[in-house]
C-alpha positions as CSV (number, residue, x, y, z in Angstrom):
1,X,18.9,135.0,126.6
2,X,17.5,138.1,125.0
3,X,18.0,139.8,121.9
4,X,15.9,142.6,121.5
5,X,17.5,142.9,118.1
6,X,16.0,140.5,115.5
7,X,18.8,138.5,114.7
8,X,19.6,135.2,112.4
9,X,17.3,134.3,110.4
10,X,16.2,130.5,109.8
11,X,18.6,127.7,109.8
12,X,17.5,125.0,108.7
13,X,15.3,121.4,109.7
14,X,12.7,119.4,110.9
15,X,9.1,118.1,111.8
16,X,8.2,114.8,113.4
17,X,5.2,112.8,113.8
18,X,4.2,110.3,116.0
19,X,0.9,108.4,115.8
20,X,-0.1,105.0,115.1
21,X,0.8,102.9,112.3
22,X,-0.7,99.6,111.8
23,X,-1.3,97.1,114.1
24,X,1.0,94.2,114.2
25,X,0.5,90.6,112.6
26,X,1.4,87.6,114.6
27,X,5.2,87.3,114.9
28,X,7.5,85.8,111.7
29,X,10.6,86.5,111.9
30,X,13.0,84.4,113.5
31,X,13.0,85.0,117.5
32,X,17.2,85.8,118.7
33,X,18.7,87.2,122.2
34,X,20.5,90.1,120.2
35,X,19.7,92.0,116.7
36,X,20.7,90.5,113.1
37,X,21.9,92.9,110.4
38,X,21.9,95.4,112.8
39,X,23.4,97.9,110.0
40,X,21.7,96.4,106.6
41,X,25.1,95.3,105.6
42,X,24.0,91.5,104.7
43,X,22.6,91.3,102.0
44,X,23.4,94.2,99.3
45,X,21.6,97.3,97.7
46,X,17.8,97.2,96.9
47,X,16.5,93.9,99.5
48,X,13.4,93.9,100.5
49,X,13.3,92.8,104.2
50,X,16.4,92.2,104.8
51,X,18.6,89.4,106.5
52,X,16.6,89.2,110.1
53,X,13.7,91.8,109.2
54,X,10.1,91.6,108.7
55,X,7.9,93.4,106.7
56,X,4.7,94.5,107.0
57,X,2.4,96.7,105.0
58,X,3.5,98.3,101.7
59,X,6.4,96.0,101.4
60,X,7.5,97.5,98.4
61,X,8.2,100.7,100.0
62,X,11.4,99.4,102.4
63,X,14.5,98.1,101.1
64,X,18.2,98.2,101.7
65,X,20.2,100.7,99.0
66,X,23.7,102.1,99.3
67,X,25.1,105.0,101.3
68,X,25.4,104.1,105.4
69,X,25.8,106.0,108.0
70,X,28.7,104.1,108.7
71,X,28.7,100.6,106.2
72,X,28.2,100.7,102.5
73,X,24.5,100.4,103.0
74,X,21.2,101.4,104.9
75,X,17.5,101.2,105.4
76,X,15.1,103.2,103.3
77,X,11.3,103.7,103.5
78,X,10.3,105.0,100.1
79,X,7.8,105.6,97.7
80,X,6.6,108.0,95.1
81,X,3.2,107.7,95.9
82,X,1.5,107.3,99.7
83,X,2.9,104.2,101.8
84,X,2.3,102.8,104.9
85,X,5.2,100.2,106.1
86,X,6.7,98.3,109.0
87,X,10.1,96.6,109.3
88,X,10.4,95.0,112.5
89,X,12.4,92.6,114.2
90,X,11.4,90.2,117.3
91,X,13.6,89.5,119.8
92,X,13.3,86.6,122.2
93,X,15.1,85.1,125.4
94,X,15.8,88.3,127.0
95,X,16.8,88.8,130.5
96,X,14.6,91.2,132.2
97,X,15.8,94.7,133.1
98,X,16.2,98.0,131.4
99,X,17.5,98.3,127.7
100,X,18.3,101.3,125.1
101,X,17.8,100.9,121.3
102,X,20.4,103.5,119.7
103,X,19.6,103.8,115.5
104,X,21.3,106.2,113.3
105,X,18.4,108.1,111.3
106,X,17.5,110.8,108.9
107,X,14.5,111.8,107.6
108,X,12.5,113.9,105.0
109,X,9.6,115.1,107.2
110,X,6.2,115.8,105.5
111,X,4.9,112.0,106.9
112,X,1.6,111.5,109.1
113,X,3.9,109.8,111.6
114,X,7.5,108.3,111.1
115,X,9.1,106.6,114.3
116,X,10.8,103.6,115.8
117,X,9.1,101.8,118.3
118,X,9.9,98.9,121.5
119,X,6.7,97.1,121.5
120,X,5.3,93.6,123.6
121,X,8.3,94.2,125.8
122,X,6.1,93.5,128.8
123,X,5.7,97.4,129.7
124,X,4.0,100.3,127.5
125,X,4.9,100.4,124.1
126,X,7.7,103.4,123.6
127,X,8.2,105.6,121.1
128,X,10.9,108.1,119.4
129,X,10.3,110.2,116.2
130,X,12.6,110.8,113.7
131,X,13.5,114.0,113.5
132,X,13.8,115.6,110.3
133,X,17.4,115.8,108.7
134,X,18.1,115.9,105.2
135,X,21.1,115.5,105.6
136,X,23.2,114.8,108.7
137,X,22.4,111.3,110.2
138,X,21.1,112.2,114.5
139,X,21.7,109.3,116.8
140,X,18.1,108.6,118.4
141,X,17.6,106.6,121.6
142,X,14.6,104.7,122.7
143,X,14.7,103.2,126.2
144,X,12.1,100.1,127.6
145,X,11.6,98.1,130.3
146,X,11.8,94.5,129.3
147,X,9.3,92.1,131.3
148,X,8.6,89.6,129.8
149,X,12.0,88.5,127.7
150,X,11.1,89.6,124.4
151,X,10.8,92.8,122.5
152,X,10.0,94.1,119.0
153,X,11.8,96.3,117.2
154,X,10.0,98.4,115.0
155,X,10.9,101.1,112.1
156,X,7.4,102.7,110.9
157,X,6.6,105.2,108.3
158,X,2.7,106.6,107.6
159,X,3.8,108.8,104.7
160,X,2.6,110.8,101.9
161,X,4.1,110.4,98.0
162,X,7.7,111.4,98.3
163,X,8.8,111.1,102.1
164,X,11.4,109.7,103.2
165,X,13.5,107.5,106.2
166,X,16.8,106.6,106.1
167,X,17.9,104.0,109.3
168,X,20.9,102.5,110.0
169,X,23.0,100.8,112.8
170,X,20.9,100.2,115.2
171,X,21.5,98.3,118.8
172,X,19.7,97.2,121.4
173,X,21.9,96.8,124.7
174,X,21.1,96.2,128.6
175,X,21.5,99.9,130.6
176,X,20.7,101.3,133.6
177,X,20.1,104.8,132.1
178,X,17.2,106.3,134.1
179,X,16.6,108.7,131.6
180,X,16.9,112.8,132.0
181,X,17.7,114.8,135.4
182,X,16.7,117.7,134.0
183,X,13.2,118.4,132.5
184,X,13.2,122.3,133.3
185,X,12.1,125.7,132.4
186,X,13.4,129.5,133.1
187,X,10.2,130.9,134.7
188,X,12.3,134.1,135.4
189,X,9.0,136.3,134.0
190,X,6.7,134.9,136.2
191,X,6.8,137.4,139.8
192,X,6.7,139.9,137.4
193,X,4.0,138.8,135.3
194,X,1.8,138.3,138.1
195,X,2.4,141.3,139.7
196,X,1.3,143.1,136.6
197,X,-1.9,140.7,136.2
198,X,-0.6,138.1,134.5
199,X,-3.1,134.6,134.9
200,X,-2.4,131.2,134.2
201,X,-4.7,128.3,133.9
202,X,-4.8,124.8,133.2
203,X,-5.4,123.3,130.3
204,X,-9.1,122.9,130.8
205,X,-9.4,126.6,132.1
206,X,-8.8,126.5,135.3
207,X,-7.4,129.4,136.9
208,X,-4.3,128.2,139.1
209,X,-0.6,128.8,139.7
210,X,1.8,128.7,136.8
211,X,4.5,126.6,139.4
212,X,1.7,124.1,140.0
213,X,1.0,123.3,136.9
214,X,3.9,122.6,135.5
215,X,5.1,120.5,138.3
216,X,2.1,118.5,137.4
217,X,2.8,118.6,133.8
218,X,6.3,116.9,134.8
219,X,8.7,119.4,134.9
220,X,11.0,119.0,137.8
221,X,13.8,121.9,137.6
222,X,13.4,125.8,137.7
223,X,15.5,128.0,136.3
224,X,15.8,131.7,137.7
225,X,18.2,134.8,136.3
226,X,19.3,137.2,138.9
227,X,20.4,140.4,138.2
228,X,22.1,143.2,140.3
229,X,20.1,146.0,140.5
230,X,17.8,146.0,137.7
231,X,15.5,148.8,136.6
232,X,11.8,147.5,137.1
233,X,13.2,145.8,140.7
234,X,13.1,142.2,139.5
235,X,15.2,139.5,138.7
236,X,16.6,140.7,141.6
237,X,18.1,139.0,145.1
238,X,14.2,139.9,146.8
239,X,12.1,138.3,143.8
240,X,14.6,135.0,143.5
241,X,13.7,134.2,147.6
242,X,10.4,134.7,146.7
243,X,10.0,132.1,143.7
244,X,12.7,130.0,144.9
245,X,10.5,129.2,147.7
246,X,7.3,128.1,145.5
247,X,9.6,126.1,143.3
248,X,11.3,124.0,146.4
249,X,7.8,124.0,148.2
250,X,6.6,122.2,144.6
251,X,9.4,119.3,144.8
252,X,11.7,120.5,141.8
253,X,15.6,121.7,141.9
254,X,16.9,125.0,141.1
255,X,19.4,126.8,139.3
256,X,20.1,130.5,139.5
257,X,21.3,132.0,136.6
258,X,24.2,134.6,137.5
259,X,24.0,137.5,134.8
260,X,26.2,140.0,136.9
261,X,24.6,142.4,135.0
262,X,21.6,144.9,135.8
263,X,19.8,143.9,132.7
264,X,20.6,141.2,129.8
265,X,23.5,139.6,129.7
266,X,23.9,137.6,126.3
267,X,26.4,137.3,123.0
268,X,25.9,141.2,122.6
269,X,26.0,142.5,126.2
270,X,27.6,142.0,128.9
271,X,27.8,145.5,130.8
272,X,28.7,145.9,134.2
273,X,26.2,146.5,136.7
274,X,26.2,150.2,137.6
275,X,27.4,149.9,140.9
276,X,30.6,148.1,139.6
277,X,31.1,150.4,136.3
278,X,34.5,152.0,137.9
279,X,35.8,149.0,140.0
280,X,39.1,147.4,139.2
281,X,39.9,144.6,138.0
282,X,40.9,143.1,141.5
283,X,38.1,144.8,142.7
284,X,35.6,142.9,140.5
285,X,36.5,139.7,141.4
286,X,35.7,140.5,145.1
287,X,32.1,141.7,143.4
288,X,31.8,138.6,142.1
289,X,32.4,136.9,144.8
290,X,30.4,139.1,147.4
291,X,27.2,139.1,144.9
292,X,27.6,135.0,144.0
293,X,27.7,134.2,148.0
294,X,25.3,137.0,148.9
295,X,22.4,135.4,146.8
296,X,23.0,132.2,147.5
297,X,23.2,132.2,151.1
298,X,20.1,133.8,151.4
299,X,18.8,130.9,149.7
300,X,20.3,128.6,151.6
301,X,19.4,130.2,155.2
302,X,15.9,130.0,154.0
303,X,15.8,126.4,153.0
304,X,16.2,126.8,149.3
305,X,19.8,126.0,148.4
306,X,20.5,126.5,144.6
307,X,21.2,122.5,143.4
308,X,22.7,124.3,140.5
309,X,24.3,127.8,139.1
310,X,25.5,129.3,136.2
311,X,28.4,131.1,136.4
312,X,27.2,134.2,133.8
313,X,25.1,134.0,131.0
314,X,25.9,133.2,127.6
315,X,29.3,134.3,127.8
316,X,30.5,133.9,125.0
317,X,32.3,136.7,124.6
318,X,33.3,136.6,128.5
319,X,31.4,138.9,130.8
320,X,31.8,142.0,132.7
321,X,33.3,143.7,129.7
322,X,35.8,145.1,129.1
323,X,37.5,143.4,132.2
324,X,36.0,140.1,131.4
325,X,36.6,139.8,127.7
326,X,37.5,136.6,126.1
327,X,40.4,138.6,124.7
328,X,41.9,138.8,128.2
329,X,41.3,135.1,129.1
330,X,43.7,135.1,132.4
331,X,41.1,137.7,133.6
332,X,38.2,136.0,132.6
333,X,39.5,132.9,134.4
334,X,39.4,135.1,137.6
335,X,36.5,135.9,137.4
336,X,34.9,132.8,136.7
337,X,36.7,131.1,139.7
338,X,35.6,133.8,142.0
339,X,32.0,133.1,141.2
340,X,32.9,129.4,141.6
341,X,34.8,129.9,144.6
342,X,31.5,131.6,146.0
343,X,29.2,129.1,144.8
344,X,31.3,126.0,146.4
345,X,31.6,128.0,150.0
346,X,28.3,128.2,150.1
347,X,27.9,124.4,149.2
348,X,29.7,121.9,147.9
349,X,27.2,119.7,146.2
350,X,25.4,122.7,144.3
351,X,26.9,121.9,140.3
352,X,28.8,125.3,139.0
353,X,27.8,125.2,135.3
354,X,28.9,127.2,132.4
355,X,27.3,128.6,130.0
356,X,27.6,129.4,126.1
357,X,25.0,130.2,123.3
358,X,26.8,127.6,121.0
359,X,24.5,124.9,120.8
360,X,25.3,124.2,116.8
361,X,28.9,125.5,116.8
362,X,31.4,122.5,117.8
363,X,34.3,124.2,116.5
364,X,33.7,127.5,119.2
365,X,32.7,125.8,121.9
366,X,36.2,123.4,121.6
367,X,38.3,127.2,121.4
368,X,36.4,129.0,124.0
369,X,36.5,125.4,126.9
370,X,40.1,124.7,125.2
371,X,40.9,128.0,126.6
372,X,39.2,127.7,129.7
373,X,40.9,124.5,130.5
374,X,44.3,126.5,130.1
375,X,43.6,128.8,131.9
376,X,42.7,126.9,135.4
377,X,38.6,128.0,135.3
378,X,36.9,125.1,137.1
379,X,33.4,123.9,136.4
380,X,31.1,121.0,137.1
381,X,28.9,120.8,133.6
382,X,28.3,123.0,130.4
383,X,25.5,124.5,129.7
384,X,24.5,125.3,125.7
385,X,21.7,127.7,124.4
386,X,20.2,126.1,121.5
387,X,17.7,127.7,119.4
388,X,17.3,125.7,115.8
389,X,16.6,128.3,113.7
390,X,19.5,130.1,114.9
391,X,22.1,127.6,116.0
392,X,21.8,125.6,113.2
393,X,20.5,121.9,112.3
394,X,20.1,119.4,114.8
395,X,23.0,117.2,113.7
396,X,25.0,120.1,114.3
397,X,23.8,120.3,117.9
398,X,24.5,116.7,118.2
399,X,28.4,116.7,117.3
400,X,29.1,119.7,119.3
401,X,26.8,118.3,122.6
402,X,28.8,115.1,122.4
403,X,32.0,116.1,121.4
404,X,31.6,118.6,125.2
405,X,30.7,116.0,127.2
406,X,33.3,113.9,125.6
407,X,36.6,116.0,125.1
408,X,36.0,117.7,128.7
409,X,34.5,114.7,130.2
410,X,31.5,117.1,132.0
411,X,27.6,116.4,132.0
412,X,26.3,118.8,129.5
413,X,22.7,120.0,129.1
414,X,20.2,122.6,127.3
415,X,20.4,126.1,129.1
416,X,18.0,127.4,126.3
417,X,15.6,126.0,124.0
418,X,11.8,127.4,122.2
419,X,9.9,127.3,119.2
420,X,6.7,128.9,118.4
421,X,3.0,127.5,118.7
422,X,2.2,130.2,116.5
423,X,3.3,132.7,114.2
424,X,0.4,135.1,115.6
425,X,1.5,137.9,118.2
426,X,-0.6,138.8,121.4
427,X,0.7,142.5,122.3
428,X,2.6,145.6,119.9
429,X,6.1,144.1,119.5
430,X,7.2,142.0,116.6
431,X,8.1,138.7,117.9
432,X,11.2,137.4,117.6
433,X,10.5,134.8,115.4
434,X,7.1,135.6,113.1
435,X,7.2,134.2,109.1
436,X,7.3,130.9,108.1
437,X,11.0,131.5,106.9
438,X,12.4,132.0,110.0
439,X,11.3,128.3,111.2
440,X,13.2,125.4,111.2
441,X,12.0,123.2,108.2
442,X,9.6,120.6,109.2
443,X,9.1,122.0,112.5
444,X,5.9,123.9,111.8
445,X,4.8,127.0,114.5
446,X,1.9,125.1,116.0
447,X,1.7,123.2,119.2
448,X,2.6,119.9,117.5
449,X,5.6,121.9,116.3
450,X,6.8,122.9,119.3
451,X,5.8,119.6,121.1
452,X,7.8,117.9,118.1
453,X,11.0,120.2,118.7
454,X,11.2,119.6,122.1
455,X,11.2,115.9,122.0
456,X,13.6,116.5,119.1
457,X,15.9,118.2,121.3
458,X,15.5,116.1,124.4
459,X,16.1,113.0,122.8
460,X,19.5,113.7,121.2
461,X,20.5,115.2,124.8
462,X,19.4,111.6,126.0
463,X,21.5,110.2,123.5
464,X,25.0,111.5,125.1
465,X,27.1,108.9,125.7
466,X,28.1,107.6,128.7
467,X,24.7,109.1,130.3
468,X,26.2,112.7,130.4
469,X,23.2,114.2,129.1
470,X,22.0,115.7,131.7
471,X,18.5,117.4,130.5
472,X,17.2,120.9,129.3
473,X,15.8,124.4,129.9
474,X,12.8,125.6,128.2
475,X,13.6,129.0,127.8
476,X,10.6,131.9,129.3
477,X,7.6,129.3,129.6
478,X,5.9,131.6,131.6
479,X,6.6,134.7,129.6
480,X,2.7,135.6,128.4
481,X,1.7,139.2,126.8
482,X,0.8,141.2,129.6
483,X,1.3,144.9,129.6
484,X,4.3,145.9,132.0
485,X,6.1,143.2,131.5
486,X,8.3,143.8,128.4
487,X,11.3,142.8,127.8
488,X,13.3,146.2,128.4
489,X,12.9,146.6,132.2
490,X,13.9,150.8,131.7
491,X,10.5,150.7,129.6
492,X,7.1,149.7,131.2
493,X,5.5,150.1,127.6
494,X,7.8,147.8,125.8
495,X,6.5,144.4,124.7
496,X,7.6,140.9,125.0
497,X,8.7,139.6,121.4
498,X,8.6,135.7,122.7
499,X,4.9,135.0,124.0
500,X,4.7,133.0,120.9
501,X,7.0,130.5,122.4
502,X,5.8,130.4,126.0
503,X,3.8,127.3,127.2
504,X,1.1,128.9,127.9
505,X,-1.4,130.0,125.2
506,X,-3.1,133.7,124.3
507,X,-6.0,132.3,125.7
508,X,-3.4,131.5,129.3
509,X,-4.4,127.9,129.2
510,X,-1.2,125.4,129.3
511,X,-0.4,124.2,126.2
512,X,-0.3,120.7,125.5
513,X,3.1,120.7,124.4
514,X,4.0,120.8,128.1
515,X,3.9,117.3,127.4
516,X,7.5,116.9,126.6
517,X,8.0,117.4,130.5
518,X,7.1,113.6,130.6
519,X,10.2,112.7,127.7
520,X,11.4,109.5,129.4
């Protein structure tokens, strides 16, 4: 992903919070095996802890009132003035073992903290924010490991005059979800960044290597973008070897991100490399082929087999256009097989993914797999680009993540996310996103921001049904300000447009938003 064009402006959305609330009082309400009023259907509009609820706190501000997500009514934590409340609910006689709460939320933003919470479960005390959403409801999931045959279930607001929860069907069920495969990044900047003097330290200033230190910040899958023969010399077969050795040498899986392009390959552009600008149709496929199997059998002769690859990049539109055009799908369909084909002789168990940027747009991601379905392409998983202040609100994201794993019956995951930690830039290009109106409401550009959107996002991957969520892709976490290393790789001057969103800081310490690496 690249668009060296500004593009959309804001969307739309949210913030979240997370801290304490208040500590909890000795148990009341009445110990059971499975939740009561699990949708605040029991006992009308405007009840104060309802049917099988506790309250604790400012009491007055929770209470049931009309409009469910999927009953007459719901759960609201209200006031006009500042609030601090608890409804909870204590479960007892539990067998030990794994469970998921699943709630139904949306939220306001603007509190100090609003979350639900598994708590005197035995294990540590776990926690998912709400993410804002004025108006879609977003499925949430919390998992726990139940040892000691109770839990708590706990819905907390620490707001200020104004803010708002809504809560609603909740359940709390036995699973043996292990949580996500994929907590990954594209460090496809990073051979070049050192080579042009990039550094990257810790988070307490150490210098170190950028690999390293996100391996120990938790993140355990690499993504890398090859292109054919790019300007500047990297991206290129050489440079993946290279990092593709560091990434396996630091325990975490790869994928290889087929442009089959000698620069960018996104929405916008998909050009032919050079060396295939005259080739024929027929011809093309064998270049797909040849370059797919090329690069990764060079990866796996040196020990680095690709454990997953995208067949093009946000393709949209298809790829190697004209040829490849979505408006000559039987073609497209070649091609996509041949890369397949390629990917599969090379080995079998490497996943053949996908990829759109249609992260918010359920509707064109149905037409364009309807039509890939028709036309015989094969693929293992789908892969979305998802930028909230371009692909619109996260309850869009939701219906058109689960309606993909659902209608095609494929693990799905995040190929692209960001956000900003700051709206500041660090060399001479205008970032890509730089005011405050190109932000996703309630998401501010700071490092709790962008800590707070990525937990967004991996949480309603988590929440695919039937565990087909596979994970997500930061996108460029290594992609710092340092001269040489712009995005146009025909132009040593040009400048980057996205160090605002890298995890790594203008001061190159690792930001502690690197913490959503350890999402459960």
């Amino acid at each position: 992903m690249f668009h060296p064009r500004r593009t959309l402006k804001a969307l739309l959305l949210p913030l979240v919070a997370g801290l304490a609330l208040i500590a909890l009082p000795a148990q009341t309400a009445s110990a059971a095996s499975t939740l009561t009023n699990a949708g605040f259907e029991s006992d009308g509009a405007a009840v104060a802890a309802p049917t099988g609820w506790s309250e604790y706190g400012d009491t007055g501000a929770a209470y049931t009132e009309a409009g469910g997500h999927s009953g007459s009514y719901r759960l609201t934590q209200y006031s006009a003035s500042a609030y601090k409340v608890e409804t909870y609910q204590y479960l007892s006689g539990l067998t030990n073992g794994n469970y998921t709460l699943t709630a139904w939320v949306r939220s306001g933003g603007g509190q100090n903290s609003a979350y639900i919470s598994l708590k005197n479960c035995g294990s540590s005390e776990q926690r998912t924010d709400l993410p804002v959403s004025t108006s879609g409801w977003i499925r949430i999931v919390t998992p726990i490991d139940v040892t000691n045959n109770q839990c708590t279930i706990s819905i907390n607001s620490d707001a200020n005059a104004g803010n708002w929860i809504n809560v609603d069907d909740l359940s709390f069920t036995a699973t043996t979800t292990a949580g996500l495969a994929i907590k990954g990044a594209d460090i496809s900047s990073l051979a070049k960044s050192e080579a042009k003097g990039g550094v990257y330290k810790t988070s307490s200033g150490t210098t170190g290597d950028a690999v390293t230190i996100l391996k120990n910040a938790g993140m355990n899958y690499a993504r890398l973008k090859v292109w054919v023969n790019p300007a500047d010399g990297y991206n290129d077969k050489t440079h993946v070897l290279a990092v593709a050795k560091r990434i396996k040498a630091a325990g975490m899986k790869l994928l290889v991100d087929f442009h089959y392009s000698d620069t960018w390959a996104d929405p916008g552009a998909q050009t032919k490399p050079a060396a295939w600008a005259n080739d024929s149709y027929s011809q093309l496929k064998t270049d797909v082929y040849n370059h797919t199997y090329d690069v990764l059998n060079a990866l796996k002769a040196q020990g680095t087999t690709a454990d997953m690859v995208q067949i093009g990049n946000e393709i949209n539109g298809g790829m190697l256009w004209s040829e490849g055009s979505t408006s000559n799908w039987s073609q497209l369909a070649g091609l996509l097989n041949s890369g397949y084909d390629a990917a599969k002789a090379v080995s079998s168990s490497t996943v053949v993914a996908l990829h759109l940027a249609k992260g918010g747009d359920k509707a064109g991601t149905e037409t364009w797999f309807d039509n890939a379905v028709s036309n015989g392409v094969k693929f293992d998983a789908i892969g979305l680009s998802y930028y909230g202040y371009w692909h619109g609100p996260l309850s869009d994201f939701q219906a058109t993540l689960d309606d993909a794993a659902s209608r095609y019956g494929k693990p799905v995951f995040v190929a692209e996310t960001a956000y900003p930690f700051t709206l500041a830039q660090d060399d001479s290009l205008e970032n890509q996103i730089d005011t405050t109106d190109e932000l996703v409401t309630g998401y501010p550009a700071t490092v709790a921001g962008q800590t707070a959107w990525m937990n967004a996002v991996a949480n309603i991957v988590q929440a695919v049904p039937n565990g087909r969520g596979l994970g997500l892709f930061y996108w460029e976490a290594t992609w710092t300000a340092v001269s040489g290393n712009g995005w146009d790789p025909t132009d040593a001057t040009s400048g980057n447009g996205w160090e605002n969103q890298a995890l790594f800081g203008y001061d190159d310490k690792a930001l502690s938003s690197m913490s959503w690496f350890s999402h459960r």
